[in-house]
Structures are given as C-alpha cells and as structure tokens.
N, C-alpha and C positions, 0 to 999 in steps of 0.2 A: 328243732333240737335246741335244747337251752345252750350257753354259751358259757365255759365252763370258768367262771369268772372267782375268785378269789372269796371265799364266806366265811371267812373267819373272824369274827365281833372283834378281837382284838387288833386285827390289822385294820380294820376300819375306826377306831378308836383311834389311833394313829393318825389314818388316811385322811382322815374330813377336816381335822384341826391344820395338818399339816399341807392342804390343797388350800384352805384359806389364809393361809400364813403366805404359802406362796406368790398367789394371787394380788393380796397388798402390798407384797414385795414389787410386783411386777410393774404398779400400779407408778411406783415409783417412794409410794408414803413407806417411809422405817427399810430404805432400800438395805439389805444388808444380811435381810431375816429370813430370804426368801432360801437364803445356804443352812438353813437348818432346818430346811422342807425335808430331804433326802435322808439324813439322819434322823427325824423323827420319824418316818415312816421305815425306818431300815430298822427300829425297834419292834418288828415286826416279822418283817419278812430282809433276804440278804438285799444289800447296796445295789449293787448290778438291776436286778428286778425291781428294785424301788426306784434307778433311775429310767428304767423302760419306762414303768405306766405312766412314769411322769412326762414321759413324749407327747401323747399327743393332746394333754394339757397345758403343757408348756407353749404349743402351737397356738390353742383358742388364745391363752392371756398371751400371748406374744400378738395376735394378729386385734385383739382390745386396745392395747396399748398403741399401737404404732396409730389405731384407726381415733384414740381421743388425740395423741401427740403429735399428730402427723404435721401440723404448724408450729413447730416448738424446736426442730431439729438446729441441732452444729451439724451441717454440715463436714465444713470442713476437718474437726475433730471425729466423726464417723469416716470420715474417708482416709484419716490416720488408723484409727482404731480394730476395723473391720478384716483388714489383711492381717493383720497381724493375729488377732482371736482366730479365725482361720486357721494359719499356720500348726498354733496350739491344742487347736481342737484335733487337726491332722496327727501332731503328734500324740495325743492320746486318743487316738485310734491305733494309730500303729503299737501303742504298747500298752493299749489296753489290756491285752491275756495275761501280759505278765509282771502287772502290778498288783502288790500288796493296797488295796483301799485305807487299811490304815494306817500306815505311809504318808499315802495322798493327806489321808484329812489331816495326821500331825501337822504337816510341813507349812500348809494352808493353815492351821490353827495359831502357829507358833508366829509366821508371818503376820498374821492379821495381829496380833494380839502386841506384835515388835510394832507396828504401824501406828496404831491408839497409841503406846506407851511415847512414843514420839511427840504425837501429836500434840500430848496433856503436858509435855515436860518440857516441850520447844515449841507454845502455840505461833502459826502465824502471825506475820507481820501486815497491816492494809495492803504496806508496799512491799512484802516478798516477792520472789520471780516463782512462778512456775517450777515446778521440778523436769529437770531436763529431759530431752524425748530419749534418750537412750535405757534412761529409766523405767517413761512409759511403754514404751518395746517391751522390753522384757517383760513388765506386770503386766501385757495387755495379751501375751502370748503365753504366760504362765492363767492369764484368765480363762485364756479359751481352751486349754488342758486340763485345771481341775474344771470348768463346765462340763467339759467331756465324760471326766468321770465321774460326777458324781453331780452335777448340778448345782457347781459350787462356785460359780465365775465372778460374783459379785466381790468380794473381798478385796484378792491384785489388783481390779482395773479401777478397785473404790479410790483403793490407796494412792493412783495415779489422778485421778478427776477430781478428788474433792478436793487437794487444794488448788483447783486452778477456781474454786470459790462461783461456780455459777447458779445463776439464777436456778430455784428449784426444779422450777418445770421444761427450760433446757437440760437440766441434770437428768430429769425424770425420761426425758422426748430420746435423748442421744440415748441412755441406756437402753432403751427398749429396742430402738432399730439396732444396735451393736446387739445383744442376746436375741432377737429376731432372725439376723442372720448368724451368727453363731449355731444356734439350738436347729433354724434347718439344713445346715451342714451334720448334722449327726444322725441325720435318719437313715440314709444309706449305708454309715459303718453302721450304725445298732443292728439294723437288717443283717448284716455281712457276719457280726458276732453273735449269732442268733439271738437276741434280746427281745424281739417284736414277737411273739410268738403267740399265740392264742389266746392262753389266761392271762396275759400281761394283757394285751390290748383288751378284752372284755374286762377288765377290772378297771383298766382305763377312763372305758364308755360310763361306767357306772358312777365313776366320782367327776364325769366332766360336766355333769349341771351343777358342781359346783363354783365352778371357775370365774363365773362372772361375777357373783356377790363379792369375792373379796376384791379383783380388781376393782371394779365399781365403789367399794366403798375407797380404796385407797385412792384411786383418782380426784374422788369429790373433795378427799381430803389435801391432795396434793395440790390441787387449784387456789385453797384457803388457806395454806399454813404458812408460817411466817417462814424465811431463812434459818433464822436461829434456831429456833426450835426443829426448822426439818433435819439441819445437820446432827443438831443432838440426838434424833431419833437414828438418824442416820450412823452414827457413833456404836449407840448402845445396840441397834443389829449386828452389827459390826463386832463387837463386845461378847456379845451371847453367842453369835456362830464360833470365833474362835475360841472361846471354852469350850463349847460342845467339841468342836473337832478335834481339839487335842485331848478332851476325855475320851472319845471314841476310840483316840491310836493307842490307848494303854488299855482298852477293854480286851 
C-alpha cells in the first residue's frame, strides 16, 4: 500500500529549498535562517503541519551535527541553557491549542529585528561584559517556546550567545546539542497533539534524503570561515527571519 504522502508540486517547491535552508542552519553556517524553514514551507501547506514533517528531519540534522561538533561543546553554557529551552518548549506544549501562530511569529519578528537594531546602533565593545544571565533565562526559554511552535528557536537564544562573542565552531557545537535536546523534547507533545499522523510523516521520509547535503555543506563551511564574516552571516539570517515573521503576523 503506497503511503499517502503529500504530491502536490507546489509544496515541494517550497519543501526542498526550505529542508536545505534548514540543514545549513543546523550546520551552524548563516545560523539564524534555519527560522524561515517553517514559514517557507507553511506557503504551502498550514504552520502546525509544516512543523510536524519537520520532525523527523530536524532529528537526522540534529543527530549530523552533534556527531561533526561533538568536540567543540561549552559545556558549561549547555548546562545553563538546556533547562531552561525545556521549560519553554513545555510551555508551548501546554498552549499550543490555543495560540494564534501569527502572534507567535510577530512577537519573535518584532524581537529579532529590536536585537539587530541594537546591535548596528550600540556595536560591542572588545571589553564589554556579557549580557547578564537573567536575560539569558528568559531568551533561552522564550527560545525553547517559539522552537515549539514553529521551529523558530534560533533568534532569542542568538540574541543571548552572540555577544558573549565565541569562537564559530563553539557557537556552532553548543547550538546544535541545546536544539538536539530541545526538538527531542517535542515528539511526545507533537504525538499528544495529533501532528505525527500518517501524511505528515510519509512526506517526512520523502524530503529526508535531503538533510544531509545542506548540513554537509554548512559544516564544511563552518570549519573555514572567518569570525567576522560568520557573524555577518550570522546577522543577516537573523535579519531575513525577522522580516518574514513579522510579514507573516499581518498576512
């Protein structure tokens, strides 16, 4: 019996661009872009659904990543981080039914985009301090709540990590074990909210040979780019999701 998976040319038109986008997100190169995986693919089909099939893709690049970074980790920065995306993630389980998605992505759009304006208008100092952990708290728990809904975690926790200014491929190493364990914290509520459902996962299987090419290529790239240049890339992800999401809350 076939598997009644998703065939409509126009959602995969979406689908393939928006699973490679992801994947070099994941990778760590142009971290930032991988939040406008879900909104391009939701130009297709609704948010909810387009964050299902991203399950258990989000798994393959999640278990790439951890297995090229796995000598690259902050520890101790994961072991702040991890409880707390938890937390967030819980709570947008528990009010997952009854939010508005366009909402979510304004507030997330509007955020990211007050972040950057910051950032261009008060650049850091060599010798600035860290932004203080009460801060990191909150953006690291508001990370793990828009993750939840929409596969949108990167943005809050960016805003919290890049100015502590590290090295690329510790940037790259910690993000992937914090949204590793993150994203497999959400399989059991997805289940719970019926979202795993048949055509979602067989549309799944279909776009997961793509998963590897973009991580792959962002990794190779993550190993060779400069600082400067990765934070710029780093920015202008950052840049492009929060336009899209706050174009999404007025559509």
């Amino acid at each position: 019996m076939n598997l009644p998976l998703i065939t409509d040319p126009w959602f995969y038109a979406a689908a393939v661009p928006a699973v490679l986008l992801m994947g070099i997100s994941k990778s760590g190169f142009g971290s930032g872009f991988g939040s406008l995986a879900v909104p391009m693919m939701a130009l297709a089909i609704p948010v909810p659904q387009a964050a299902a099939i991203f399950m258990p893709i989000l798994f393959a690049m999640d278990l790439m990543g951890i297995a090229a970074f796995r000598r690259h980790f902050d520890w101790a920065l994961i072991r702040f981080l991890v409880p707390l995306g938890l937390a967030g993630s819980l709570i947008g389980a528990l009010s997952f039914r009854y939010l508005d998605a366009k909402t979510v992505a304004g507030i997330v759009g509007v955020f990211t985009l007050l972040f950057l304006a910051q950032r261009l208008a008060f650049p850091p100092k060599p010798d600035s301090p860290h932004p203080p952990k009460w801060a990191g708290a909150l953006l690291t728990v508001t990370s793990g709540f828009t993750s939840f809904i929409a596969h949108a975690g990167g943005p809050p926790v960016n805003a919290y990590i890049i100015p502590m200014r590290l090295a690329p491929i510790t940037f790259t190493a910690t993000m992937a074990a914090f949204f590793f364990t993150v994203n497999l914290s959400k399989w059991v509520p997805y289940a719970w909210l019926g979202l795993l459902d048949a055509r979602n996962m067989a549309t799944s299987l279909a776009l997961l040979p793509l998963a590897p090419f973009g991580v792959w290529a962002g990794v190779r790239l993550a190993h060779r780019i400069r600082p400067q240049l990765f934070y710029r890339l780093v920015y202008a992800g950052m840049f492009l999701t929060g336009v899209k999401l706050v174009w999404d809350a007025f559509q």
